[in-house]
N, C-alpha and C positions, 0 to 999 in steps of 0.2 A: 504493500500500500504506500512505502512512503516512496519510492521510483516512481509509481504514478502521482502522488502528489507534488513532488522536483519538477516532472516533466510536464505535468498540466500548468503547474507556475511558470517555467520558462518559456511554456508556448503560450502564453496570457502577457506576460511580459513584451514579448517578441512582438505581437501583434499590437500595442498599447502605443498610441503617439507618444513622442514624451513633450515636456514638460513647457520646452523650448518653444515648441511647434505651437502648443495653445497661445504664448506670449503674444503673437504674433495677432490674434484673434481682436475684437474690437472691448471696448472698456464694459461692454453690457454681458460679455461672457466671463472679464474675468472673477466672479464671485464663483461661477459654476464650474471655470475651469480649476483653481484653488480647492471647490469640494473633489472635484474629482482626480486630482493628484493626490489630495488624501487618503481615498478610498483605492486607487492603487498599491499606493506605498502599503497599506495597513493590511489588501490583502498577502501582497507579498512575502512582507515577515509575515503573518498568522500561519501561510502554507507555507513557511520554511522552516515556523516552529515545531509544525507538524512533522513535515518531513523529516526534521530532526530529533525528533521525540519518537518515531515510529523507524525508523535506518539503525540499522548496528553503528554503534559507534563504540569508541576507545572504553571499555567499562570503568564504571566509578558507583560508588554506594548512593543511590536516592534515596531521599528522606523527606518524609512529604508528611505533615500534620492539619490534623482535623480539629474544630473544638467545636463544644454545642452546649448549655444550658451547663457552663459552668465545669467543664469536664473537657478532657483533651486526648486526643490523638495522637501516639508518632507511629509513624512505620516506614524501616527503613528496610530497604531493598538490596540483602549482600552476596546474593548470589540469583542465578536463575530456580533455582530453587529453593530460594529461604528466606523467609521473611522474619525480618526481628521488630518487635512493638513493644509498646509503652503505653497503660492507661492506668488513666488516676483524675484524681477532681483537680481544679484548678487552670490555669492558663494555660501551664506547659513549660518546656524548655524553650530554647531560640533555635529556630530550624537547621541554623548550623551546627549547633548542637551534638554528640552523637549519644547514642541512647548510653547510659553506665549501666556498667556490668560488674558484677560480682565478681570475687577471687573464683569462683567455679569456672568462671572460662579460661580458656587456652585461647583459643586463636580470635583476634581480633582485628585481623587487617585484609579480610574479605576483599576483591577487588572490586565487585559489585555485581550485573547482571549483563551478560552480552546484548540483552534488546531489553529496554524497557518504552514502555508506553504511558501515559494519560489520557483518560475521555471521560466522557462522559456529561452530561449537562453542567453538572458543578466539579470535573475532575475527580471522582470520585470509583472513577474504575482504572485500575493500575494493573498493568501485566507486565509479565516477562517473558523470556522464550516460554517459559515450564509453568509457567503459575498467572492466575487472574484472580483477585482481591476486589472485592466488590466492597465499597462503606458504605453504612447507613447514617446520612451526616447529622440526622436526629439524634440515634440513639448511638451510634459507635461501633455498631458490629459489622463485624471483618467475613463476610462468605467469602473463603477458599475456595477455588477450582482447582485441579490439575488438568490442565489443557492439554498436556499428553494422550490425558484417557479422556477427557472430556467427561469430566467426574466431577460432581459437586460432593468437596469431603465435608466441610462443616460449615459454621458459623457460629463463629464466638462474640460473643456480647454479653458489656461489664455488668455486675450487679455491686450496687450499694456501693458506689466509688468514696461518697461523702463519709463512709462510717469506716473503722477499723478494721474489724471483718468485711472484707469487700470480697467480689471473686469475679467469676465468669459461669457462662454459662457453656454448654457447645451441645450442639443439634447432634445426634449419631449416623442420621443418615442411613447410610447403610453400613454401617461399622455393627460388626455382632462381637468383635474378641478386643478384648486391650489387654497388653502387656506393661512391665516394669513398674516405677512409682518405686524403686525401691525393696525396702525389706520388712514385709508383716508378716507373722504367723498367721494362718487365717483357719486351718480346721483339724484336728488335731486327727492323726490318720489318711488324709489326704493332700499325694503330692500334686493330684490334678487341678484346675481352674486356672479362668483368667478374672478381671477384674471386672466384668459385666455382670450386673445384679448384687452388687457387693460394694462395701463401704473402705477406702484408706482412711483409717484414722490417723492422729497425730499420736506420738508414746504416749506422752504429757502434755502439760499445758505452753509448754515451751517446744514441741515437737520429738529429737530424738533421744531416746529411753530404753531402758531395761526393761520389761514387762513380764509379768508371772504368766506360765504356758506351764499346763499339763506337769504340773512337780519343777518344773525349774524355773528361768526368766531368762528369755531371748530378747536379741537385739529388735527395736523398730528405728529402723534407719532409713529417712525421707531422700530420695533422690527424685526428683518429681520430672521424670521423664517420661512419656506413656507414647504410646503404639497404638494406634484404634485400626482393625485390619477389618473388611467388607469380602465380597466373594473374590475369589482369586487374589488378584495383584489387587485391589482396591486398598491404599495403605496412605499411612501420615505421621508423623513422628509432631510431639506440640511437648516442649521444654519451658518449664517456669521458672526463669533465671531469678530465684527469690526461696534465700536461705531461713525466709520463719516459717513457723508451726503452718501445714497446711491438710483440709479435708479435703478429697475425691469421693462424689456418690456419684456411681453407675446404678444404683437402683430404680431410677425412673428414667423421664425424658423430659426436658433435656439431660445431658449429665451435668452435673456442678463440680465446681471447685472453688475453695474460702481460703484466703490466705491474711494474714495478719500484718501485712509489709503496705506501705505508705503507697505504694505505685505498685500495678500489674503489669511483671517483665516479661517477655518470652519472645521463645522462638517457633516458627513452625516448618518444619521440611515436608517436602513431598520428593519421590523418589519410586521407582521400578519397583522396587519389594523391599521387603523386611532388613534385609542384608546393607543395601544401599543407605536405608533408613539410620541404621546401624553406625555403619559407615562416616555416615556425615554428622552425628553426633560425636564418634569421639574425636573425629578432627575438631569439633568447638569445644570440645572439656577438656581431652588431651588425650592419647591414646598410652596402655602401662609399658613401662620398659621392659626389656629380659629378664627376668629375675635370674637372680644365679642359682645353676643348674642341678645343686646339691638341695634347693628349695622345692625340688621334686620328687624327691625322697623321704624316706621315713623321718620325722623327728619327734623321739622321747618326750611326754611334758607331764607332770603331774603338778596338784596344789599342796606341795610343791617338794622336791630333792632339798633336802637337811644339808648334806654337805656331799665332797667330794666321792666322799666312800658309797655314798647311796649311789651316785648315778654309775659311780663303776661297776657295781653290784649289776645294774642292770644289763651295762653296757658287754660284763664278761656274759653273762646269760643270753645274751642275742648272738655274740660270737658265736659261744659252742651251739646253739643252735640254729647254723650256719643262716640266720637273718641278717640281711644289707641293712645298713641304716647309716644316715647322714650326720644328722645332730643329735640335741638335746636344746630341753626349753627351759629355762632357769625362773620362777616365780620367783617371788618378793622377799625368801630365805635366801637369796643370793648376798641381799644388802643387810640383811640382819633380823630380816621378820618386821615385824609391828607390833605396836602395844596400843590395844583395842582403849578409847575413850580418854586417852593420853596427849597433851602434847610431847611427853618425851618418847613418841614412837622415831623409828626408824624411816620410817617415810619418808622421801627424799633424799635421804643423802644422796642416793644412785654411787655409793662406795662398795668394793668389797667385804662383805664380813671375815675377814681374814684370820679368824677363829674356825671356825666351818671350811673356810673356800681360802684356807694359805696359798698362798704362791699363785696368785689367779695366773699371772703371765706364763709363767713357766710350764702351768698345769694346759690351760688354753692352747700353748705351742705344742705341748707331747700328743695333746688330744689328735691334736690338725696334723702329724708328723709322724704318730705311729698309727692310729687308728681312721685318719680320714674322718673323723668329726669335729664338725662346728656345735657353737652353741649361739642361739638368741637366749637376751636380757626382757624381763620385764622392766618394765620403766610406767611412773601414773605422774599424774599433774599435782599431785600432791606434799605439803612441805609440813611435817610436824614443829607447830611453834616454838617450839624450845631449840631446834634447830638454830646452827650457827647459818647455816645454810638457809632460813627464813627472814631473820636477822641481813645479812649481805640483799638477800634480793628485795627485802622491803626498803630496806636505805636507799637501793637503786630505784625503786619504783616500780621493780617489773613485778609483782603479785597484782593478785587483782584487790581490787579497795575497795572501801563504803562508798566512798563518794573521790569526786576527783585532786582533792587535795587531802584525804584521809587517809586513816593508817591500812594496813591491809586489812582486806575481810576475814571474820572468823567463820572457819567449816567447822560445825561441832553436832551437825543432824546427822544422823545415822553414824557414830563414830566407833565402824566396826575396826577403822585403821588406824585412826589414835583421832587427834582436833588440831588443827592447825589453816593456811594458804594453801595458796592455789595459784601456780603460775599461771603469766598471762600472754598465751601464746598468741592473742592479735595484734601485742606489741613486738615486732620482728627482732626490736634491738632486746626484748627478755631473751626471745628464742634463742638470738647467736648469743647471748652474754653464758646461757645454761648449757646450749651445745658446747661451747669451745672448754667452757671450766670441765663438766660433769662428762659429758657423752663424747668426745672428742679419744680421751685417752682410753676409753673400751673399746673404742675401735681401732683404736693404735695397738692395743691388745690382741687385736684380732676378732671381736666379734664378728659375727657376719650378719646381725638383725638385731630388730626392736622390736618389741611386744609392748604396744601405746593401749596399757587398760584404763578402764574406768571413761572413756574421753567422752561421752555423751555430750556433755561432762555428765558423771554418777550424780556428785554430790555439789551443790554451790546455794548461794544466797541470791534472790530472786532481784535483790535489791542493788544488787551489785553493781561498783561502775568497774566499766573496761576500756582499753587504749580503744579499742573497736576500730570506729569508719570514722576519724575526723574529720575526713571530707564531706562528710554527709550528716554528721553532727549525732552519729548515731555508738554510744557505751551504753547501754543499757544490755543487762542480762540479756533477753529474749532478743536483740538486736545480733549477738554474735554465739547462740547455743547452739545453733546447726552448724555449726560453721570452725568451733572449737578444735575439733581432732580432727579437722582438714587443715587448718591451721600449726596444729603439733606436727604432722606428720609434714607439711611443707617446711616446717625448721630445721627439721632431719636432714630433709634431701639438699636443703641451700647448704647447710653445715656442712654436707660432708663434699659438696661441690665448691664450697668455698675452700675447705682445706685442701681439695685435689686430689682427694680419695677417692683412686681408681678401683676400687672393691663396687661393685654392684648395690643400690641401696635395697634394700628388703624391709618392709615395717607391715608387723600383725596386726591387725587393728578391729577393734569392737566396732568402732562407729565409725563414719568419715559423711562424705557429701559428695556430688559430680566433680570429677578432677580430683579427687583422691588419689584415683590408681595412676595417675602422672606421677607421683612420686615414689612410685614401687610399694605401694600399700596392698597387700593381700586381707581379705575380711575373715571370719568368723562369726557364726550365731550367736554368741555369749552362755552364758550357764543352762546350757539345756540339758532337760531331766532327759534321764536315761531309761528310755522309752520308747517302742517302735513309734507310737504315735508321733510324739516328737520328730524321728527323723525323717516320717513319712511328710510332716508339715515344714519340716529344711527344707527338702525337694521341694517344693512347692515354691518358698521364699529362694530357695538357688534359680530357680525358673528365671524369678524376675531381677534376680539380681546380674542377668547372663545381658538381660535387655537391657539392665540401667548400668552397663559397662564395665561390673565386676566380674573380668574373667578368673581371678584368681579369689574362691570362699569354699568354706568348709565347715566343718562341725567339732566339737569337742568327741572326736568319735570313742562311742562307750557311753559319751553322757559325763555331764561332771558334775549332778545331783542323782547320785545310787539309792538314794532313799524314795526316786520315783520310779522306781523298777517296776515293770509291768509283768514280767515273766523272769525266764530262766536267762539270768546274766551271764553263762557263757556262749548261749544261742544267740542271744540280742549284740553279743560284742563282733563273733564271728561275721553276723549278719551285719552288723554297723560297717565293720572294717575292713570289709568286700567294697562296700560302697564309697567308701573312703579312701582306698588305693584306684578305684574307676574313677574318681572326678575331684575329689579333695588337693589343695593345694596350697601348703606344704601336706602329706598325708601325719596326722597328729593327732595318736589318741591323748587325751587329758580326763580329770576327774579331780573332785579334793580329794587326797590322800591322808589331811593331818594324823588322822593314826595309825599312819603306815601298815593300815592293811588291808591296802588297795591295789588293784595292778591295773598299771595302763600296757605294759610290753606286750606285745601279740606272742610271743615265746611263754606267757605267764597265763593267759585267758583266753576263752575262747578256746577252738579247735585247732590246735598247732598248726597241724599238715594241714588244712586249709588256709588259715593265715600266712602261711610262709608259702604257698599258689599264688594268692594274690598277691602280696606281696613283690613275689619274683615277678610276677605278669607288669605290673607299674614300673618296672626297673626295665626290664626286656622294652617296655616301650615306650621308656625315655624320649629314643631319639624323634619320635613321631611328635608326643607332645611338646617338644623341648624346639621343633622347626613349629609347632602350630602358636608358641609362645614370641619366634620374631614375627610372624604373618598379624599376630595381634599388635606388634610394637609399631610395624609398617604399615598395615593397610586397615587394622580396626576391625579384623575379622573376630569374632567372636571362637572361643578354645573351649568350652563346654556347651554350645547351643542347644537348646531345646528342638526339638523336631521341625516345630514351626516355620523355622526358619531356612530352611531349605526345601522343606513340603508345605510351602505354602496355600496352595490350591488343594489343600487333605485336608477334608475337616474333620477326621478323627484324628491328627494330630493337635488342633487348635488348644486344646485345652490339655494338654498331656505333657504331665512333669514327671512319673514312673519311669518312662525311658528315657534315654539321653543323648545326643551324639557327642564323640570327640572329635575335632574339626568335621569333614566333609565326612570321611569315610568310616567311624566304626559309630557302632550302636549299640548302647548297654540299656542292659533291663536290669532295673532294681528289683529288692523285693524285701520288704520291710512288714511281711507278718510273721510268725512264729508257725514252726512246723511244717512249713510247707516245703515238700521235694521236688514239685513242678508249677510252675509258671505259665500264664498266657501272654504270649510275645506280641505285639502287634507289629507287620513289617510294610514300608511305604510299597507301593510299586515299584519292580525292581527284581534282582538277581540280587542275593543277601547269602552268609557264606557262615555258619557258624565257627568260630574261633578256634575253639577246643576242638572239635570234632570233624571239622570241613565237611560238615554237610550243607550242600544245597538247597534254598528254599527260592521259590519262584514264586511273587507274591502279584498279585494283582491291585494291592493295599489291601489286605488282609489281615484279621488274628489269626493267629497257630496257637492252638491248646495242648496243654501241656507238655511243654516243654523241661525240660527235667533241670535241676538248680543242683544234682549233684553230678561230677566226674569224675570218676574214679574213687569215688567216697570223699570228695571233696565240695565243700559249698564253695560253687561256683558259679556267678552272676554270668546269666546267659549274652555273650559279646559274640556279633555280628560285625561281618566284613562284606563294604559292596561291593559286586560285581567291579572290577576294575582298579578297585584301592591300592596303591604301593603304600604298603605300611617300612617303616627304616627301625630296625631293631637293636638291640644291647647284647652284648652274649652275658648270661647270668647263667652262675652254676652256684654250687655252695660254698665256692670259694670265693664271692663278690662281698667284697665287704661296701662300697658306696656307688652312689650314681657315678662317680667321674672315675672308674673303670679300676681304683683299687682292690689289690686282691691278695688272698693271702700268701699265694705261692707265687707273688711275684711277678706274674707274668704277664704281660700286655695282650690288650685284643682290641687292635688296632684295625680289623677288618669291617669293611660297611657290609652291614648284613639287610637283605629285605626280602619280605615275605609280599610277593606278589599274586592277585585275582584275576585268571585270566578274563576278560570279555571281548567280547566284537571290537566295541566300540574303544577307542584309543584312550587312553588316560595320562596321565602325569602327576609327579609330584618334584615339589624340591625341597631336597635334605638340605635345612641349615645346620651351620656348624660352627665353632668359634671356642673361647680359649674357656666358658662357663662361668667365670669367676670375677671379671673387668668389665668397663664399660668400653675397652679398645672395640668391642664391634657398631658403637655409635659412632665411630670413626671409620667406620670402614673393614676393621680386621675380621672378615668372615668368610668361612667358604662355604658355597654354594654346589649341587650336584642335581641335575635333572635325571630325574630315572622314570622312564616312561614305558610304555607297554601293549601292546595288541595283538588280540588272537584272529587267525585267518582259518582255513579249512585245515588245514595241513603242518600248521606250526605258530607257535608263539614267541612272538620277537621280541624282549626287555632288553630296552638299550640305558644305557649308563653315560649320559653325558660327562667328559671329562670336567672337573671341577675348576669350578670360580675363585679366583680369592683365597687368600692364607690366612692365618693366626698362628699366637704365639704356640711352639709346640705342635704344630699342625704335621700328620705325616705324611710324604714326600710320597710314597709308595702305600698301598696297602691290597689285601685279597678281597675280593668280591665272590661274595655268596648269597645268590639267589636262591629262594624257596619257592616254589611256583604251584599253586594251586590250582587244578584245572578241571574240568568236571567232564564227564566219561570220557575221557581221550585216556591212550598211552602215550609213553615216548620214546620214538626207538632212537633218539639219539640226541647229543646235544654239541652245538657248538660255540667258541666266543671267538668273535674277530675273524669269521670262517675254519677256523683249526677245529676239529672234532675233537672232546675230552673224552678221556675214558673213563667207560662205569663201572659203576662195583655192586657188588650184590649185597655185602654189609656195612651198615654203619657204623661199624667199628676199621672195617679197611677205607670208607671214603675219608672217616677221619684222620686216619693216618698218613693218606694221601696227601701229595701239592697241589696238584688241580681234580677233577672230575667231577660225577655225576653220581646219583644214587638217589632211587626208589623208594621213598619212606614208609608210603602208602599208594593204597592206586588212584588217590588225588592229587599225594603231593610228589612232587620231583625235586631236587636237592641242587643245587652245581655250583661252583666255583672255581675259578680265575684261574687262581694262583695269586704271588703279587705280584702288581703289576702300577706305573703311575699315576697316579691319581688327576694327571691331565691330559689322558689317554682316552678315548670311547670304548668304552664294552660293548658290545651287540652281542647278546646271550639268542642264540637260535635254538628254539624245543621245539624238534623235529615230531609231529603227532599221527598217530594211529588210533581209530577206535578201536575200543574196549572190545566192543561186538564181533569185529570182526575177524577177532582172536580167537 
């Protein structure tokens, strides 16, 4: 439209006397000739303004405001697909203006949209390539289209702007499922639902809270991100950049939402599907880094290890029971314990109790030197008054106060930890003054994480003032309570980037906000009763925590209230801690332990030889999660997605948190009742490949009943492999003592191993790789290896693209061995690079072997290389025969 508006203006122009030509005219025309050079010139610009407001041009952010009966408009325009707004009562900002944002964003230099437009009688319809915004200049609401699909997704319009509780409204349309909002318990027993017909509450009055569930108290933690999906691709992503207390009811129509914040912030994306949707949020909050790679491994935790001697106690019983494991987790006996109702508790020093925990340094290095363990510190916001250490940071200023020239606030409600301050981590200069004194020299120790409890915050004074938003003239308690342990955990990460600690940051965290996991923040449920209901209602809250960008959460697996035991505690633990090495991250049973006679070690509870299955199965497939951890760092892909999101036109996935995926290709079934030896599987359409057993299922999107949850006398959660999948595997034996390939006997397995699914259709993956332990692969230090795959009538071809990219350590050379899965074919031969390898008839002479092939089963086929360098192509040729016709 706007080419034809250019061209119809320069042929109007063209054909137009000018100006000159009228002069000439007698004195009785020139009033008329005068109007009519006006009306020229004015059409001119109007159709150039057009033309220009309608033509692609150079992209830039537009920002255009409304206002009406006291109440204002912005909405700025930052991409082609994303709209950011502002409403609230009053005049407004000045349209230069740009709307403010929260510490929750990340990216905020948008370039803007390739085509934007205005029209409308009073300008009031705004497009862009991907999006038309319709106002109602009365009332203020915003109808979204997506012009792609030609879809009207909503219309939001404010409620109650004049009052404190203010919110919106939004139309469903045809939206049946919503995702995310965070993390509630919502039904004890079930991991299925979405948020339709259902209420998000706030914890408390201030928002995020501990709250009593089923025998324990789990976290509610607001990330107010939602997903409203309609049939098929019909999707929308709508972000409330506003860190207070807020309600969501999907029980009627319209749906609402109440937020207690002065102005109503947000975003709204439209996008292809779920994924995209995904996508384009955590490029605006921040996508999480690599965690380091030992973080995917077992770690030790209970409430809590006494001293040195306990955790070795543990540590030599997982040896000899030839269990891997990473760390240990260090509770509040690290620094000395607490003294309940006291200010002369323990709380805060953040020092070693060097009675219990002598020689931390010394011990710390032998751990990391001989046994390949790390440990994480607990660490709280809390400072026992008698403390020299409350004393230094009240003089500084950095606790939080009564008022803004008052002495620090007293915490003295619920003082299960003693009474005392409370740091104040919205003031940055508390944060670095407590990181560089306190937290600086544990990690010069070598920690390798933090454990940030309590940060809700648990415990504070309503009345509290805080450094807060001086910008915005906001200390008030309930001004920075959502927002607190995004705040802790953002000092962590500047600290240890300030000091140029190349160690990976890693922080456990109860609570946090959107942009949390920028700082290498992994979540947890908090004290959950040990109880299948309980874990049945995690899954559910992990669902939504997959959507609101926490790809790294888990559970206190076992439960860390035993007093709400619902059944038999070594069934429920076996059963928790199956689940717990399929999707938990770090995997970490805990529990209170105070009268040490408690076990959290899977060598101690539960069914040994099942726990040390699963177990080994998380280790073996490291390297698959450990590439779906940088794909999350780089492109925002989600590492535990719910079904949904890759079957999204299934609507028996829609509401389904029992099964799981790990990236794209595998599928786990939970199964969190008591006594049960077979399961009902549900499998999407598709070719699906059971793990254990390589059997073939051809599903049309189907249930499969009874599927059996033991293998070989082992409880074992039913994992599924699709058609086509390259999974990259670990070699784990009983001499693996950690993730990063130590072992007892010494001996390195430095070979890439992958268990590949034959299908028709072509597939790929890429193996990342890097040194596990530094942030050198933000710089570049990674390698890369494409290993892709396809089966034809007569043979299957996995090629092994030579690898990208070094790190420190990286090996020059290594063997390649293929596992190849194929469904009724034989194989009467194999070869790499054209050379034929020779086969063997046992797995004890393939072993022995340098290169060849071998038989496992009449699924799987075996082969390997030899070594060879790792910037070389493998083309692995499986020459096939049918079954049949043998």
């Amino acid at each position: 439209m706007g080419l034809r508006h250019m061209e119809w203006t320069k042929g109007m122009q063209s054909k137009m006397p000018s100006c000159a030509t009228y002069k000439e005219f007698t004195m009785k025309n020139t009033y008329r000739l005068f109007r009519l050079c006006l009306i020229v010139a004015a059409m001119a610009a109007l159709l150039g303004m057009i033309a220009a407001e309608t033509h692609p041009v150079r992209p830039r952010v537009h920002r255009v405001t409304f206002t009406a009966s006291g109440k204002y408009l912005v909405v700025e325009f930052l991409d082609d697909d994303l709209l950011h707004f502002e409403l609230a009562a009053g005049q407004g900002p000045s349209a230069d203006e740009p709307i403010y944002t929260t510490p929750m964003i990340f990216k905020t230099d948008y370039p803007g949209p390739r085509r934007f437009a205005r029209s409308g009688a009073n300008g009031h319809i705004l497009e862009t390539a991907e999006m038309k915004v319709i106002v109602d200049r009365r009332r203020l609401c915003l109808t979204v289209i997506d012009k792609t699909k030609n879809l009207e997704l909503t219309t939001l319009c404010p409620r109650d702007l004049h009052r404190q509780w203010k919110g919106l409204t939004l139309t469903p349309n045809g939206m049946r499922h919503v995702y995310g909002l965070g993390e509630q318990f919502i039904a004890p027993g079930s991991p299925d639902g979405d948020w339709v017909g259902r209420v998000r509450v706030p914890g408390n009055a201030e928002g995020n809270a501990l709250v009593p569930f089923e025998g324990g108290a789990v976290e509610n933690a607001q990330f107010p991100i939602l997903y409203a999906v309609g049939r098929d691709y019909e999707n929308y992503a709508l972000f409330l950049d506003d860190a207070y207390k807020q309600r969501w009811d999907f029980t009627g129509r319209p749906w609402r939402v109440n937020t207690w914040n002065d102005q109503i912030r947000g975003y709204l994306m439209t996008g292809p599907n779920l994924l995209d949707l995904r996508k384009d949020y955590m490029e605006l909050v921040g996508r999480p880094p690599v965690p380091p790679k030992k973080m995917f491994g077992l770690w030790i935790s209970e409430y809590g290890f006494d001293d040195w001697a306990e955790l070795e106690d543990k540590l030599r019983s997982l040896r000899a029971n030839h269990f891997p494991v990473d760390g240990f987790v260090l509770d509040l006996q690290w620094f000395g314990g607490i003294t309940p109702n006291s200010d002369q508790t323990r709380m805060g020093t953040l020092s070693w109790d060097t009675k219990h925990f002598p020689h931390p340094a010394a011990e710390i290095a032998r751990l990391r030197d001989e046994q390949g363990i790390g440990l994480i510190l607990i660490e709280e916001s809390y400072i026992g008054r008698a403390l020299p250490e409350h004393e230094i940071m009240e003089r500084k200023g950095y606790l939080v106060k009564d008022c803004q020239r008052c002495q620090a606030t007293y915490i003295a409600k619920n003082p299960w930890w003693g009474k005392g301050g409370m740091i104040d981590w919205t003031n940055d200069a508390a944060g670095d003054y407590w990181h560089d004194w306190k937290r600086q020299p544990l990690i010069e120790m070598g920690i390798l994480g933090h454990w940030t409890d309590l940060g809700e915050p648990e415990a504070y004074n309503r009345w509290a003032w805080y450094y807060g938003f001086p910008e915005l003239g906001k200390h008030a308690h309930i001004d920075v309570h959502n927002l607190y342990n995004f705040k802790w955990s953002e000092s962590i990460f500047r600290g240890r980037r300030r000091h140029g600690v190349t160690a990976r940051p890693f922080i456990l965290s109860r609570s946090g906000a959107p942009g949390s996991q920028r700082f290498g923040v992994s979540m947890w449920s908090g004290d959950i009763g040990s109880n299948l209901k309980s874990l049945a209602a995690h899954l559910n809250a992990h669902l939504h925590m997959s959507f609101s960008g926490i790809d790294y959460f888990g559970a206190d697996i076992g439960g860390f209230h035993r007093e709400a035991l619902d059944g038999d505690l070594h069934q429920l633990y076996t059963r928790w801690f199956a689940v717990g090495t399929a999707l938990d991250v770090p995997v970490r049973p805990h529990t209170e332990n105070l009268c040490n006679c408690k076990e959290t070690a899977p060598d101690r509870i539960g069914d040994r030889a099942s726990n040390l299955a699963n177990l080994r199965l998380r280790y073996a497939l490291s390297p698959y999660l450990y590439s779906l951890a940088h794909r999350a760092y780089l492109y925002g892909e989600p590492v535990m997605p719910p079904l949904v999101f890759y079957y999204q036109t299934d609507m028996n996935v829609r509401k389904m948190g029992r099964e799981r995926l790990i990236g794209r290709d595998l599928l786990v079934v939970t199964v969190t009742q008591y006594g049960r030896s077979k399961c009902d599987v549900y499998l999407p359409a598709g070719t699906w490949i059971r793990y254990h057993t390589n059997r073939w299922f051809h599903s049309d999107g189907r249930w499969f009943r009874g599927i059996p949850v033991l293998v070989n006398g082992r409880f074992t959660l039913p994992l599924f492999a699709r058609a086509g999948a390259i999974i990259p595997e670990m070699y784990v034996d009983e001499e693996t003592m950690n993730i990063m390939g130590r072992r007892r006997d010494g001996r390195r397995h430095d070979e890439l191993r992958v268990r590949v699914y034959a299908h028709r259709a072509p597939s790929r993956f890429t193996l990342y790789e890097d040194d596990g332990e530094t942030i050198a692969y933000q710089r570049g230090a990674v390698r890369t290896t494409v290993i892709s795959q396809q089966q034809m009538d007569d043979r299957v071809v996995v090629t092994v693209q030579g690898a990208s990219g070094t790190y420190a350590g990286a090996p020059a050379r290594r063997d390649m061995i293929v596992e190849l899965i194929v469904e009724k074919k034989d194989v009467k031969r194999v070869s790499v690079n054209g050379e034929s390898l020779p086969s063997y008839e046992t797995r004890q002479a393939f072993a022995a072997a340098r290169r060849g092939w071998f038989k496992a089963d009449p699924h799987v086929i075996i082969a390997k290389s030899g070594p060879m360098a790792v910037k070389r192509t493998k083309r692995f040729v499986f020459a096939l025969s049918s079954l049949a016709a043998r």
